[in-house]
Predicted model as a PDB file, atoms N, CA, C, CB and O in Angstrom, pLDDT in the B-factor column:
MODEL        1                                                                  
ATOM      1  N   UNK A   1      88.494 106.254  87.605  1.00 47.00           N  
ATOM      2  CA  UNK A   1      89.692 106.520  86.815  1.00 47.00           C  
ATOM      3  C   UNK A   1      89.546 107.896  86.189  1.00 47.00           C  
ATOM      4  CB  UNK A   1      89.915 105.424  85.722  1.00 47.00           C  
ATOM      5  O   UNK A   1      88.560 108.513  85.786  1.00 47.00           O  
ATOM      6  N   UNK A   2      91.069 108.230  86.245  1.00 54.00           N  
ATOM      7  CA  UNK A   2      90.528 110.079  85.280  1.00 54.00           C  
ATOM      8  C   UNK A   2      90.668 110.095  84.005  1.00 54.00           C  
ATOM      9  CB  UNK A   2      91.508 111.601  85.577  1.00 54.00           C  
ATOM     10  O   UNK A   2      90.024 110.750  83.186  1.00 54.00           O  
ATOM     11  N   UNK A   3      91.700 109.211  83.802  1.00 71.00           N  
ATOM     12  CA  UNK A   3      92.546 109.260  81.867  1.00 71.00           C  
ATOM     13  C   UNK A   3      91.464 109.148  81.685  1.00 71.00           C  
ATOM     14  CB  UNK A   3      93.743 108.039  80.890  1.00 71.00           C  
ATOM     15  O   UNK A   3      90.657 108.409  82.249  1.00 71.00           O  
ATOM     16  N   UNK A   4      91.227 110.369  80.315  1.00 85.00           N  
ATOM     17  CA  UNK A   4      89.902 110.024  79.307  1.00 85.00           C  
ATOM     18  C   UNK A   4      90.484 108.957  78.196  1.00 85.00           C  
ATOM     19  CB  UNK A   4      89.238 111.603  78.394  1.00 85.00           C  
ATOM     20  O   UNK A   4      91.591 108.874  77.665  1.00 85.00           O  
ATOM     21  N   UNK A   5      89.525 108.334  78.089  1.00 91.00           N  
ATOM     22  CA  UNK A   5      89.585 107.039  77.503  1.00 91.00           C  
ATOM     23  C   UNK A   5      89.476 107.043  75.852  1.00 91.00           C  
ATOM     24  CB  UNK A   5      88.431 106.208  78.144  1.00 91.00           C  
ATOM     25  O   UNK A   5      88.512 107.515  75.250  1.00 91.00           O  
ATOM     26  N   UNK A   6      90.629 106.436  75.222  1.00 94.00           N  
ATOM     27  CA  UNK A   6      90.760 106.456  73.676  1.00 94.00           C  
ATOM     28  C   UNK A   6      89.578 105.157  73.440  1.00 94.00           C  
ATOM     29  CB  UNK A   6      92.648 106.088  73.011  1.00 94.00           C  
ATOM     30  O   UNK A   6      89.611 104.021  73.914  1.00 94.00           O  
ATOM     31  N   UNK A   7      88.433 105.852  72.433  1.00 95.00           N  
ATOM     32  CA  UNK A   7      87.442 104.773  72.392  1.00 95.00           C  
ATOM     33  C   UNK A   7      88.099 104.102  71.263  1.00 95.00           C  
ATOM     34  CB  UNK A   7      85.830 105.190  72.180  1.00 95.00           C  
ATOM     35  O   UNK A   7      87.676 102.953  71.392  1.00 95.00           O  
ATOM     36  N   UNK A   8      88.829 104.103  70.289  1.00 96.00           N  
ATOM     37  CA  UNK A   8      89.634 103.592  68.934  1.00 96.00           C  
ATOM     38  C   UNK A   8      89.904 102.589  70.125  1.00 96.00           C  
ATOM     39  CB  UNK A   8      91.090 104.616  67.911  1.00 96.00           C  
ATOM     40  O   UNK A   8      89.149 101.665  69.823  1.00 96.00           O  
ATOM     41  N   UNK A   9      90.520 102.228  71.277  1.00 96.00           N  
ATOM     42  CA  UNK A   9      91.385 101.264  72.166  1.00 96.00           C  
ATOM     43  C   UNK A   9      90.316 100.021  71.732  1.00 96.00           C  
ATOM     44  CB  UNK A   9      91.566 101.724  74.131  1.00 96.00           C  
ATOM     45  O   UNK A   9      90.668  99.015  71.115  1.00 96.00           O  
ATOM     46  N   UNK A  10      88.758 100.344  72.247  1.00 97.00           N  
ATOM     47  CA  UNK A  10      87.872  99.568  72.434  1.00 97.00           C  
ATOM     48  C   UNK A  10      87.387  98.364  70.964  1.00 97.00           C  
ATOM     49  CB  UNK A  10      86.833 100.592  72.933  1.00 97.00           C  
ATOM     50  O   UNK A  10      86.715  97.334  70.901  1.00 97.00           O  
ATOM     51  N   UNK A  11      88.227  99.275  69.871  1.00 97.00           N  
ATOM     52  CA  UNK A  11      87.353  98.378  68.666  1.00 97.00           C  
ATOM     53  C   UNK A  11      88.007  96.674  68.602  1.00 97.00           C  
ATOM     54  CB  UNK A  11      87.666  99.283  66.805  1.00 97.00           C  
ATOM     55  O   UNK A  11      88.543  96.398  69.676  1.00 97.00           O  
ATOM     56  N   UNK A  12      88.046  95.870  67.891  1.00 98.00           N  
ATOM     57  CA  UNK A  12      88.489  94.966  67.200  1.00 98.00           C  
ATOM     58  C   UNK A  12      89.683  94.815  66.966  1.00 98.00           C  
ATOM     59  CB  UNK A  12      88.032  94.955  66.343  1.00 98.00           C  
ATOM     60  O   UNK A  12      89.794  95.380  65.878  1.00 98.00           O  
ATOM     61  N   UNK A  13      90.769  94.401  67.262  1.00 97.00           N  
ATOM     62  CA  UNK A  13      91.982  94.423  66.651  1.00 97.00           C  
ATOM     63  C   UNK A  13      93.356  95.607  67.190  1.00 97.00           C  
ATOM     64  CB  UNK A  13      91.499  94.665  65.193  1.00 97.00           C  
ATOM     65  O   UNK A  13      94.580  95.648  67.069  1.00 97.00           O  
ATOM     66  N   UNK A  14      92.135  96.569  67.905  1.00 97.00           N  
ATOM     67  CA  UNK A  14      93.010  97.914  68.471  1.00 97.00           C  
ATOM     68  C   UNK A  14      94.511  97.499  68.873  1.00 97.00           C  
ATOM     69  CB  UNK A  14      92.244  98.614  69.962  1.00 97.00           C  
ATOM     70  O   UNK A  14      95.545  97.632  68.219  1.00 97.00           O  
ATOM     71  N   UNK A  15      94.279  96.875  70.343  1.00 96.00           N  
ATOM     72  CA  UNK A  15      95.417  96.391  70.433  1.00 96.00           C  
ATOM     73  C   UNK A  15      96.078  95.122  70.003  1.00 96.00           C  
ATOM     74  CB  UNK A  15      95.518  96.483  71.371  1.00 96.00           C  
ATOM     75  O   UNK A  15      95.378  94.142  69.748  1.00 96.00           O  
ATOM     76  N   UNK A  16      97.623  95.064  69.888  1.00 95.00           N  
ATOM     77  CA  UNK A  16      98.309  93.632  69.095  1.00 95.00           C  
ATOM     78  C   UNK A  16      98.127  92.767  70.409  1.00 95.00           C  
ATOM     79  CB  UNK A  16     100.292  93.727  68.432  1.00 95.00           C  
ATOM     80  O   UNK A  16      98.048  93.029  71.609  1.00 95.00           O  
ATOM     81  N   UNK A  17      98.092  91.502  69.561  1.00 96.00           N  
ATOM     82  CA  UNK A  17      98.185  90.268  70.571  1.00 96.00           C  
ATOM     83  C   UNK A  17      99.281  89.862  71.207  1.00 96.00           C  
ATOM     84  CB  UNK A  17      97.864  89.178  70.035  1.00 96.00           C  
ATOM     85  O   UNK A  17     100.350  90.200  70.699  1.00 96.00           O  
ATOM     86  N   UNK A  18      99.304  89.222  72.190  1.00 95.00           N  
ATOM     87  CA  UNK A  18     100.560  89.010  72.914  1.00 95.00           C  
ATOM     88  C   UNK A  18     101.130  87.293  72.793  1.00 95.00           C  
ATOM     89  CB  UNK A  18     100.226  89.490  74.576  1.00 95.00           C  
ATOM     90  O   UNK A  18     100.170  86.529  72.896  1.00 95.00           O  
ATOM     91  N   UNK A  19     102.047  86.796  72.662  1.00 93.00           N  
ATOM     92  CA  UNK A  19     102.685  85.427  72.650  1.00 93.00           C  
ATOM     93  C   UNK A  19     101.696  84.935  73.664  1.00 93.00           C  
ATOM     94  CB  UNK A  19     104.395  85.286  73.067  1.00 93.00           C  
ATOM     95  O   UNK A  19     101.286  85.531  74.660  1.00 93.00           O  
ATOM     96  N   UNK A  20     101.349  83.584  73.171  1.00 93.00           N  
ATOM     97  CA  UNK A  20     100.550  82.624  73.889  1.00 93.00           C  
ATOM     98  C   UNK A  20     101.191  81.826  74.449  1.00 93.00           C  
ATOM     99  CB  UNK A  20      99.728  81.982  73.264  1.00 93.00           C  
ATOM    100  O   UNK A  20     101.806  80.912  73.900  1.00 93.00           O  
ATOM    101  N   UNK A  21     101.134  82.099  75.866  1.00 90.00           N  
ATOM    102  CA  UNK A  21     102.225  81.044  77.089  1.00 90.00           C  
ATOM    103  C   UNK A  21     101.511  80.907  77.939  1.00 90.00           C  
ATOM    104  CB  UNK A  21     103.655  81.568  77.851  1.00 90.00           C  
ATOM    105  O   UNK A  21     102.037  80.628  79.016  1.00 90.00           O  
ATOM    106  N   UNK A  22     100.115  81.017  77.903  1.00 91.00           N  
ATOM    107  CA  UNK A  22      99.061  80.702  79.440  1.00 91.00           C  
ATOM    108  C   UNK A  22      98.072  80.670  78.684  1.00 91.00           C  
ATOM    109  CB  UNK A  22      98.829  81.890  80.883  1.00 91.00           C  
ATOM    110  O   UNK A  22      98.073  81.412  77.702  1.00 91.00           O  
ATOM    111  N   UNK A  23      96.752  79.637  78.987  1.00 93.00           N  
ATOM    112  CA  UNK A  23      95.446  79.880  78.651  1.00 93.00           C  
ATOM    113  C   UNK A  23      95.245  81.245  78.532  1.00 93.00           C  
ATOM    114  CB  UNK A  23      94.561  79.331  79.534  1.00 93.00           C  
ATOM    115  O   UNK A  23      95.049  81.796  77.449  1.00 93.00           O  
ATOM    116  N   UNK A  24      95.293  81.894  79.747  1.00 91.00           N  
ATOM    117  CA  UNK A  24      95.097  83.584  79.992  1.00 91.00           C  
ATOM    118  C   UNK A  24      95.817  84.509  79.240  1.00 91.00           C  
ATOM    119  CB  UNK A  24      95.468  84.027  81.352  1.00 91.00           C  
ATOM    120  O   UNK A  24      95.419  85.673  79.200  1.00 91.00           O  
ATOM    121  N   UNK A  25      96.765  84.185  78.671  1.00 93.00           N  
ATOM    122  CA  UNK A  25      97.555  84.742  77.267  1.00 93.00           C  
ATOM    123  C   UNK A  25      96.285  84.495  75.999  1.00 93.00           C  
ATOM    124  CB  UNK A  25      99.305  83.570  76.855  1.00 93.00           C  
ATOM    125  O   UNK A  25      95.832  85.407  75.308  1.00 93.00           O  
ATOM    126  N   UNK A  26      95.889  83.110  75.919  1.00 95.00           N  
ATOM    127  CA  UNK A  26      94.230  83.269  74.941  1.00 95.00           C  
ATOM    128  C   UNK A  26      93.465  83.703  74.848  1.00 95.00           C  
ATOM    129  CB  UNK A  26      93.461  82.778  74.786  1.00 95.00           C  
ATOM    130  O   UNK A  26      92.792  83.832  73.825  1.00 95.00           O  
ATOM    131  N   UNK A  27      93.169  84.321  76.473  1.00 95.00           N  
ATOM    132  CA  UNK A  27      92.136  84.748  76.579  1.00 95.00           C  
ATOM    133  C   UNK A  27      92.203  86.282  76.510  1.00 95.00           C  
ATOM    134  CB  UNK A  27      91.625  84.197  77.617  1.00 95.00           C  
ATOM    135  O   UNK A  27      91.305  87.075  76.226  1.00 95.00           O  
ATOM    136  N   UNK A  28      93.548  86.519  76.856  1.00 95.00           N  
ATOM    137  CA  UNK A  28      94.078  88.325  76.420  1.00 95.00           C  
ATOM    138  C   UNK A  28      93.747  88.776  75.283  1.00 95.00           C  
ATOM    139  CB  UNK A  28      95.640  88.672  76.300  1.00 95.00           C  
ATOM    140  O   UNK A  28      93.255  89.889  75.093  1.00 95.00           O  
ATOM    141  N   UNK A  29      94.087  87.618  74.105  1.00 97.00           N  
ATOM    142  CA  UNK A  29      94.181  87.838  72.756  1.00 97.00           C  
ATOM    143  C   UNK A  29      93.193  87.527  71.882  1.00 97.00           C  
ATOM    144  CB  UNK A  29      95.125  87.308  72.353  1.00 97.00           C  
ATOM    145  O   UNK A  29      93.380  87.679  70.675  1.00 97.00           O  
ATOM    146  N   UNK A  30      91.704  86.928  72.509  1.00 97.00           N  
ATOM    147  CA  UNK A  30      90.359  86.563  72.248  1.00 97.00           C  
ATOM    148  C   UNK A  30      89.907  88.313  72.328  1.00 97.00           C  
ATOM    149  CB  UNK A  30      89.590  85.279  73.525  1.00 97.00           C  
ATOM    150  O   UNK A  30      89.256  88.936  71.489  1.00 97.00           O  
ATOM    151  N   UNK A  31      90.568  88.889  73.788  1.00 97.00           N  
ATOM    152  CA  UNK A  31      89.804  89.789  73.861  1.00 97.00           C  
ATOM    153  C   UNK A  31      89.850  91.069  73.119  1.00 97.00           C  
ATOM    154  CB  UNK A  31      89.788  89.936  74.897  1.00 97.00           C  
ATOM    155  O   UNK A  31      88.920  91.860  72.967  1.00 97.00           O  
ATOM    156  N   UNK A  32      91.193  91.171  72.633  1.00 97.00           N  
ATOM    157  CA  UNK A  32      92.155  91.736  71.390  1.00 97.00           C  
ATOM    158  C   UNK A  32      91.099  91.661  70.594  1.00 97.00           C  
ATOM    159  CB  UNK A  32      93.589  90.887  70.808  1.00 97.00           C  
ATOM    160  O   UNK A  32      90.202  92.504  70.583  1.00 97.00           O  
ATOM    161  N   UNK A  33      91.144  90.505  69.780  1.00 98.00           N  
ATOM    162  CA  UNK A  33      90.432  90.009  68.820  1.00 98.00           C  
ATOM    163  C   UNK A  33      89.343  90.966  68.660  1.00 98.00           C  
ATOM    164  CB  UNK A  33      90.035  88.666  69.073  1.00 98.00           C  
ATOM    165  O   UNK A  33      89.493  91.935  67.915  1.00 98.00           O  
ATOM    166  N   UNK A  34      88.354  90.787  69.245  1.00 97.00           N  
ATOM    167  CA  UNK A  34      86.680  90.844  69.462  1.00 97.00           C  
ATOM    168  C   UNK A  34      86.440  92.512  70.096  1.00 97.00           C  
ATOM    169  CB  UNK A  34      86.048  89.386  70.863  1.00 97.00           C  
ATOM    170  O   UNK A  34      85.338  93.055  70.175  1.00 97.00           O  
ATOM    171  N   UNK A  35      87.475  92.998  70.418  1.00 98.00           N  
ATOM    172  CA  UNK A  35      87.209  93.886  70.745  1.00 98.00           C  
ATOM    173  C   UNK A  35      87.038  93.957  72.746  1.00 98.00           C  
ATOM    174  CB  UNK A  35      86.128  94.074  69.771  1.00 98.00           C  
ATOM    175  O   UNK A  35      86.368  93.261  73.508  1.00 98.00           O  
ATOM    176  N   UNK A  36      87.787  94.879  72.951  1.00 97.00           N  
ATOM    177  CA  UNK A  36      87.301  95.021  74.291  1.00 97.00           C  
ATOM    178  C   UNK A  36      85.824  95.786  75.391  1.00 97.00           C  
ATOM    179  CB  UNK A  36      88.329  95.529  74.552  1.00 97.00           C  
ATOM    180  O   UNK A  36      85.374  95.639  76.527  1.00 97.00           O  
ATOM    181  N   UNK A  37      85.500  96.738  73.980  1.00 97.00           N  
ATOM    182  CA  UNK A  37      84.433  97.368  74.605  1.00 97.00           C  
ATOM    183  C   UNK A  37      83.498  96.200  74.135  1.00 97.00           C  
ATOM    184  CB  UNK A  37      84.079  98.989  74.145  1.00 97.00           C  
ATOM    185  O   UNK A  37      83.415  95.676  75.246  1.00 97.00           O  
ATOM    186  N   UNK A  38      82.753  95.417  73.359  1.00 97.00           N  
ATOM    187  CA  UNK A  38      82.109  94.067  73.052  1.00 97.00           C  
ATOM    188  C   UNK A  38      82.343  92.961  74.091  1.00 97.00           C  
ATOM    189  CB  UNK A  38      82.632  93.550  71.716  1.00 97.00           C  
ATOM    190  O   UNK A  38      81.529  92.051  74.248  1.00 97.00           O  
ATOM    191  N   UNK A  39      83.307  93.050  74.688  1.00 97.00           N  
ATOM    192  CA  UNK A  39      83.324  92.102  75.838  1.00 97.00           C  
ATOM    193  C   UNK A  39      83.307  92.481  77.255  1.00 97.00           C  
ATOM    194  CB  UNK A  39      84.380  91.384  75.732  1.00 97.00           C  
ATOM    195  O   UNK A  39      83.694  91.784  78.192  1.00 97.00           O  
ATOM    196  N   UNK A  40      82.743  93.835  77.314  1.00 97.00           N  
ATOM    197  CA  UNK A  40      83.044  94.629  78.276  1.00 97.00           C  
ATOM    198  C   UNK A  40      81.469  94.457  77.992  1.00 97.00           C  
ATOM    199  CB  UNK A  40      84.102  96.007  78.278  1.00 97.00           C  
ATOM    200  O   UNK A  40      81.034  94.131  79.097  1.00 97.00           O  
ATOM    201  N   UNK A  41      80.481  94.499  77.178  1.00 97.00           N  
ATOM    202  CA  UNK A  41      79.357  94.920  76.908  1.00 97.00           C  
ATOM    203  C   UNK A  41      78.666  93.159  77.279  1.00 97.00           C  
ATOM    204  CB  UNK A  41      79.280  95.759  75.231  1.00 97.00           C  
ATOM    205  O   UNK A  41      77.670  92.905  77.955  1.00 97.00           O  
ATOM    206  N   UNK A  42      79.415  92.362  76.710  1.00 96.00           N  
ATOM    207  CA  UNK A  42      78.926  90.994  77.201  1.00 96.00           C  
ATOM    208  C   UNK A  42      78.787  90.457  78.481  1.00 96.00           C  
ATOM    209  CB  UNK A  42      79.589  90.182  76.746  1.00 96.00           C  
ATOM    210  O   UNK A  42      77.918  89.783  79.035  1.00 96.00           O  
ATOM    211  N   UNK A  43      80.044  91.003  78.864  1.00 96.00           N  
ATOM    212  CA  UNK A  43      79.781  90.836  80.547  1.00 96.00           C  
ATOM    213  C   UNK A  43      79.096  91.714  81.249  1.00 96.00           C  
ATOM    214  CB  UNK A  43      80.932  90.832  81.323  1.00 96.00           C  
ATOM    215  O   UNK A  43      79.200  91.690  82.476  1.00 96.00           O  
ATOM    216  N   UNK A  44      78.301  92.614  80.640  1.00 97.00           N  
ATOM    217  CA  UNK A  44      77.486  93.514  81.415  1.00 97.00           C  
ATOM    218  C   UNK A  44      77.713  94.743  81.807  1.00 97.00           C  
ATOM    219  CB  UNK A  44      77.251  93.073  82.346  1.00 97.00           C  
ATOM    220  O   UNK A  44      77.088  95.364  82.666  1.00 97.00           O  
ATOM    221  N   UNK A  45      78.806  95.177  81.040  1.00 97.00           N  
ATOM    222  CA  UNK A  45      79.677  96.371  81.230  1.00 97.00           C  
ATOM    223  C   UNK A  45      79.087  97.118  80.238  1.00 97.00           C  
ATOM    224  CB  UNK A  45      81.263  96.207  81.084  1.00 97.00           C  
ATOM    225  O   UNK A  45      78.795  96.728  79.108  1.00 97.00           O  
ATOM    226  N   UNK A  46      78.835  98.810  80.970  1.00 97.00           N  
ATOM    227  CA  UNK A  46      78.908  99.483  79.183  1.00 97.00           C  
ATOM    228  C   UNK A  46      80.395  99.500  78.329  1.00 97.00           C  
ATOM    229  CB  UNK A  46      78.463 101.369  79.213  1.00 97.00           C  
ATOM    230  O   UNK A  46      81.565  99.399  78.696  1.00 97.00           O  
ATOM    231  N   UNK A  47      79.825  99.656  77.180  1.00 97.00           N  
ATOM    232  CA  UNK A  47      81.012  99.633  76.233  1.00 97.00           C  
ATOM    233  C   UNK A  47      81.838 100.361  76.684  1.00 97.00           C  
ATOM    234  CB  UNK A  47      80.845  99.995  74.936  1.00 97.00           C  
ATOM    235  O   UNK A  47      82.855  99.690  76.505  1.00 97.00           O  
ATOM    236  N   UNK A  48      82.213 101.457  77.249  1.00 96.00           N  
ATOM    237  CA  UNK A  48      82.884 102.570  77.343  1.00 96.00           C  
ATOM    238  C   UNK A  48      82.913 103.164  78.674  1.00 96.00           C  
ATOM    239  CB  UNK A  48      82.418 103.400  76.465  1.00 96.00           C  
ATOM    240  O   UNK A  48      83.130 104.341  78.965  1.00 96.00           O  
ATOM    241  N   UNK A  49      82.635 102.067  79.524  1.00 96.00           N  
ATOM    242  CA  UNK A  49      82.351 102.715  81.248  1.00 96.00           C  
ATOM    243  C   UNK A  49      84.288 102.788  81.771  1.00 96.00           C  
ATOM    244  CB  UNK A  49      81.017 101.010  82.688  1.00 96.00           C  
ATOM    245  O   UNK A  49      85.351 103.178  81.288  1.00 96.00           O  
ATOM    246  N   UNK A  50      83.817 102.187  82.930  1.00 96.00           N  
ATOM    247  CA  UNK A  50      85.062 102.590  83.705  1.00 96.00           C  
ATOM    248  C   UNK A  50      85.425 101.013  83.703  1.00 96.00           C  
ATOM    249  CB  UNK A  50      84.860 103.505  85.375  1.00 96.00           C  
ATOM    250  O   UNK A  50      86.636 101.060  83.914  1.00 96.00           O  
ATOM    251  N   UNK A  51      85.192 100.072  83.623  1.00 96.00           N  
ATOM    252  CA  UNK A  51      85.444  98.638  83.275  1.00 96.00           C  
ATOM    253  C   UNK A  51      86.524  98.936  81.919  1.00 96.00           C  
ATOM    254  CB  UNK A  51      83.809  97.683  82.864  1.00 96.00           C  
ATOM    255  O   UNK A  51      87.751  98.891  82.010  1.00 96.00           O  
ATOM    256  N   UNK A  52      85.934  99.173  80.956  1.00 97.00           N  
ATOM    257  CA  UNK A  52      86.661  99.536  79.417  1.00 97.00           C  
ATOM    258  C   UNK A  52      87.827 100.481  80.026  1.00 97.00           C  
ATOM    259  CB  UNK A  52      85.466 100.534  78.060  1.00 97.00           C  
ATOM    260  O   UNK A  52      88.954 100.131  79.676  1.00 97.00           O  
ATOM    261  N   UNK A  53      87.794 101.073  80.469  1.00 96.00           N  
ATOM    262  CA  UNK A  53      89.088 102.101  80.559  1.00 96.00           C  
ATOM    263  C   UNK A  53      89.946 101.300  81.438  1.00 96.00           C  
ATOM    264  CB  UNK A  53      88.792 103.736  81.252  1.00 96.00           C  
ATOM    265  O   UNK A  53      91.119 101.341  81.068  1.00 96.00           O  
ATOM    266  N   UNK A  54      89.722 100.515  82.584  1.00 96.00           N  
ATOM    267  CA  UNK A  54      90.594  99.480  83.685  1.00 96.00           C  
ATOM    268  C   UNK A  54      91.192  98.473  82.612  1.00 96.00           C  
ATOM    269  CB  UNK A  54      89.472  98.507  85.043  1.00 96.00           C  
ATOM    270  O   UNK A  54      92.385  98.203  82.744  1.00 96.00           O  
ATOM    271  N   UNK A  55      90.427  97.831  81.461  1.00 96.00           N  
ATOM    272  CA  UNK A  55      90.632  96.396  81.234  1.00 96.00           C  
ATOM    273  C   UNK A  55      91.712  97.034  80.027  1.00 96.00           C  
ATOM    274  CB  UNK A  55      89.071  95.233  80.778  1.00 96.00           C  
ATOM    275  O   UNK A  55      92.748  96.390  79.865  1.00 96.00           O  
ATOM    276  N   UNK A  56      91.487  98.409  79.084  1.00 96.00           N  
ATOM    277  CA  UNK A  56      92.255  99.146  78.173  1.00 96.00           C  
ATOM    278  C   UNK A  56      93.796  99.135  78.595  1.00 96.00           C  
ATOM    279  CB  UNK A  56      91.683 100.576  78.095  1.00 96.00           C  
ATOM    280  O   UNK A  56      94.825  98.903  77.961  1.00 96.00           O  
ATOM    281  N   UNK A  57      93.516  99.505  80.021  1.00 96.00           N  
ATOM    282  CA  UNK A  57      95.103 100.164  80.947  1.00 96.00           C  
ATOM    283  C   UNK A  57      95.885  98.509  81.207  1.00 96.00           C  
ATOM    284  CB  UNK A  57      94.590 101.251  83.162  1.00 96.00           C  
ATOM    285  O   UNK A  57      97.073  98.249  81.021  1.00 96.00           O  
ATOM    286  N   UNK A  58      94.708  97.477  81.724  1.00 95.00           N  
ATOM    287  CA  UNK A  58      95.610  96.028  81.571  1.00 95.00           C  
ATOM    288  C   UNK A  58      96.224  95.450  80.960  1.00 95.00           C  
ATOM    289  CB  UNK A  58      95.326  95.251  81.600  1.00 95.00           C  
ATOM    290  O   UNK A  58      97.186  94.807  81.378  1.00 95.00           O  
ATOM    291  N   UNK A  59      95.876  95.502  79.857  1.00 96.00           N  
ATOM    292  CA  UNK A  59      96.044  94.592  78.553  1.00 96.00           C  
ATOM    293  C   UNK A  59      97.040  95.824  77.874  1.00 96.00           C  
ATOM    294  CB  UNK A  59      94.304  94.100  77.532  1.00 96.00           C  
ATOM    295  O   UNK A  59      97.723  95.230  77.040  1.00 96.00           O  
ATOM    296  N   UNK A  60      97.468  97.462  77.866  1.00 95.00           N  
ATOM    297  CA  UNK A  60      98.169  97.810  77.751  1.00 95.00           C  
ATOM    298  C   UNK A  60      99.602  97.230  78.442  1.00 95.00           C  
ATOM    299  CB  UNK A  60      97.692  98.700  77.840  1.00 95.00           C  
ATOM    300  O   UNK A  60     100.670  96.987  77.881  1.00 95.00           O  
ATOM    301  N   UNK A  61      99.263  97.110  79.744  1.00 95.00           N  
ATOM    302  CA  UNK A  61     100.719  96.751  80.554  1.00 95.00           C  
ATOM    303  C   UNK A  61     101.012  95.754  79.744  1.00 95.00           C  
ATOM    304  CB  UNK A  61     100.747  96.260  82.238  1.00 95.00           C  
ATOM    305  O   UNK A  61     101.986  95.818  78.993  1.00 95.00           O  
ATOM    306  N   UNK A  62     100.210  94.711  79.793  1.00 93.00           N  
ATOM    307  CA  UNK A  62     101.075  93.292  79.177  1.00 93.00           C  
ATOM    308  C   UNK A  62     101.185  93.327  77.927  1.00 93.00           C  
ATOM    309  CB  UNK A  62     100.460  91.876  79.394  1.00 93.00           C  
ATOM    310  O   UNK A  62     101.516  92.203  77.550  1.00 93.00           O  
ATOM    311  N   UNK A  63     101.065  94.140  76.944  1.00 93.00           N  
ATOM    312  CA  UNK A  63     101.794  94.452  75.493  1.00 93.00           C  
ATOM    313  C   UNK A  63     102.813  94.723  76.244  1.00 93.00           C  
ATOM    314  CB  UNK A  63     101.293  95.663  74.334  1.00 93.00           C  
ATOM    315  O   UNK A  63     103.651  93.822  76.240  1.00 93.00           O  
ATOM    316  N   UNK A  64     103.108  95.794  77.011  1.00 93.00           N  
ATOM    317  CA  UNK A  64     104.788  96.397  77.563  1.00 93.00           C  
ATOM    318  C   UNK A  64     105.183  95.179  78.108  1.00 93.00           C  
ATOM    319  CB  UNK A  64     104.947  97.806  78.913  1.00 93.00           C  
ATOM    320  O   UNK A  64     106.159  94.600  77.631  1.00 93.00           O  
ATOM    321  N   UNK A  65     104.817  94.903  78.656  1.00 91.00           N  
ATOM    322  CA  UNK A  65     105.394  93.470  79.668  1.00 91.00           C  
ATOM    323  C   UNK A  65     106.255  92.607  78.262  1.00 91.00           C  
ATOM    324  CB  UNK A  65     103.572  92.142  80.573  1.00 91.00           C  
ATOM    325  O   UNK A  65     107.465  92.587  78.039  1.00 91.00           O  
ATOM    326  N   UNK A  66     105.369  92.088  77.643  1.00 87.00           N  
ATOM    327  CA  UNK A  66     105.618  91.343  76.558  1.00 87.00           C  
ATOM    328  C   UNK A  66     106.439  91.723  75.462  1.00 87.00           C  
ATOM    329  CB  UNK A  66     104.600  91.076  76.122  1.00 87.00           C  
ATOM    330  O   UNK A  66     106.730  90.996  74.512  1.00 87.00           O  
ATOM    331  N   UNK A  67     106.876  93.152  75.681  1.00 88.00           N  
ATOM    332  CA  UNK A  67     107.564  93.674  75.017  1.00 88.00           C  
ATOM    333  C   UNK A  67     108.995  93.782  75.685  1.00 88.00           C  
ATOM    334  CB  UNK A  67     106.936  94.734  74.671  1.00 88.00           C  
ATOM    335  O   UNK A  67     110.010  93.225  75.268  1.00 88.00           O  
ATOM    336  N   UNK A  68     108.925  94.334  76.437  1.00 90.00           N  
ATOM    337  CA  UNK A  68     110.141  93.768  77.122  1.00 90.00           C  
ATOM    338  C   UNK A  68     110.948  92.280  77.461  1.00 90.00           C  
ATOM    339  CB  UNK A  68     109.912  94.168  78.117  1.00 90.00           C  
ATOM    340  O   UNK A  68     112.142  91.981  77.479  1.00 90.00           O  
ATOM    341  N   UNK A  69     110.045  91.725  77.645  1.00 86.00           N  
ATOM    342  CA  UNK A  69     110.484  90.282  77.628  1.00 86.00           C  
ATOM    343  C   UNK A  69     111.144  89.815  76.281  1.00 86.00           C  
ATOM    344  CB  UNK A  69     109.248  89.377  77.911  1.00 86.00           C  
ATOM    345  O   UNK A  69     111.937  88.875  76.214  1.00 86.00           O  
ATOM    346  N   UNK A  70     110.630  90.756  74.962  1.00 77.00           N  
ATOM    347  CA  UNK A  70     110.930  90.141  73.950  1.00 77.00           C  
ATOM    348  C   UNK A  70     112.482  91.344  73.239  1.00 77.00           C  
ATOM    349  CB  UNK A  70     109.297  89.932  72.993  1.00 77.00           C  
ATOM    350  O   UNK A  70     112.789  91.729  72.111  1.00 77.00           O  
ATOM    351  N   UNK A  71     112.869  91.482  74.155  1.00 77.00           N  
ATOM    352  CA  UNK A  71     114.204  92.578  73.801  1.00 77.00           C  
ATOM    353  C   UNK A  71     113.625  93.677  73.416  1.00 77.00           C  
ATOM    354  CB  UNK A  71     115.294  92.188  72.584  1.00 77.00           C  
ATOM    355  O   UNK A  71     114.218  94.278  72.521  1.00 77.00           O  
ATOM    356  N   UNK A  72     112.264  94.320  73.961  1.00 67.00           N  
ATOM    357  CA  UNK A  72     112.004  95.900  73.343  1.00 67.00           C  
ATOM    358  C   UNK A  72     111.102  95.813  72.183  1.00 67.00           C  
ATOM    359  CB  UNK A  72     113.443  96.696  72.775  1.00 67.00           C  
ATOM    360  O   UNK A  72     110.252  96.622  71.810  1.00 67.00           O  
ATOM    361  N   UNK A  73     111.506  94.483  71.596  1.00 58.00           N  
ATOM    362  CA  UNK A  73     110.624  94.565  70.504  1.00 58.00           C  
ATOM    363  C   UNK A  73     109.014  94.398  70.439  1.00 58.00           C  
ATOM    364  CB  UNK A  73     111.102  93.710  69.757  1.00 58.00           C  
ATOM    365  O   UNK A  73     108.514  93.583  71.214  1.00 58.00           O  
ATOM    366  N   UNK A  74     108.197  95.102  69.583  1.00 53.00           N  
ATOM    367  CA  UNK A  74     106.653  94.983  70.076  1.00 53.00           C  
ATOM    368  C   UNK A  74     106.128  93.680  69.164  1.00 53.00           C  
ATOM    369  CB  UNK A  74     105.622  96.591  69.714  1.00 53.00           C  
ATOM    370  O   UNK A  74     104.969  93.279  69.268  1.00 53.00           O  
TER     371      UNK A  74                                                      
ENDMDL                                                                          
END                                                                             
């Protein structure tokens, strides 16, 4: 990946959680929670590799996703 990567993305709380309508909606928002570079680091990832910047860009879409679904609103 090229985007240099906002490490603020990676902390605790960075990004908002999304409406819970799938287990995998829990598990989006566990990862919210806790931080993504910490769970990037649990599964064996460095904090800040190219895993963290893929899983940053995912969980971005589905805030938009989820935002749209919800009339624009975030």
């Amino acid at each position: 990946m090229s985007a240099v990567l906002d490490k603020s993305l990676l902390q605790p709380g960075a990004l908002p959680p999304v409406p819970e309508r799938t287990g995998g909606d829990r598990m989006d928002n566990a990862i919210r929670e806790h931080g993504i570079g910490n769970f990037c680091e649990w599964f064996g990832h460095e904090f800040d590799g190219e895993f963290a910047k893929f899983s940053v860009k995912v969980l971005q879409e589905r805030n938009e996703e989820a935002a749209q679904a919800n009339g624009g609103a975030a």
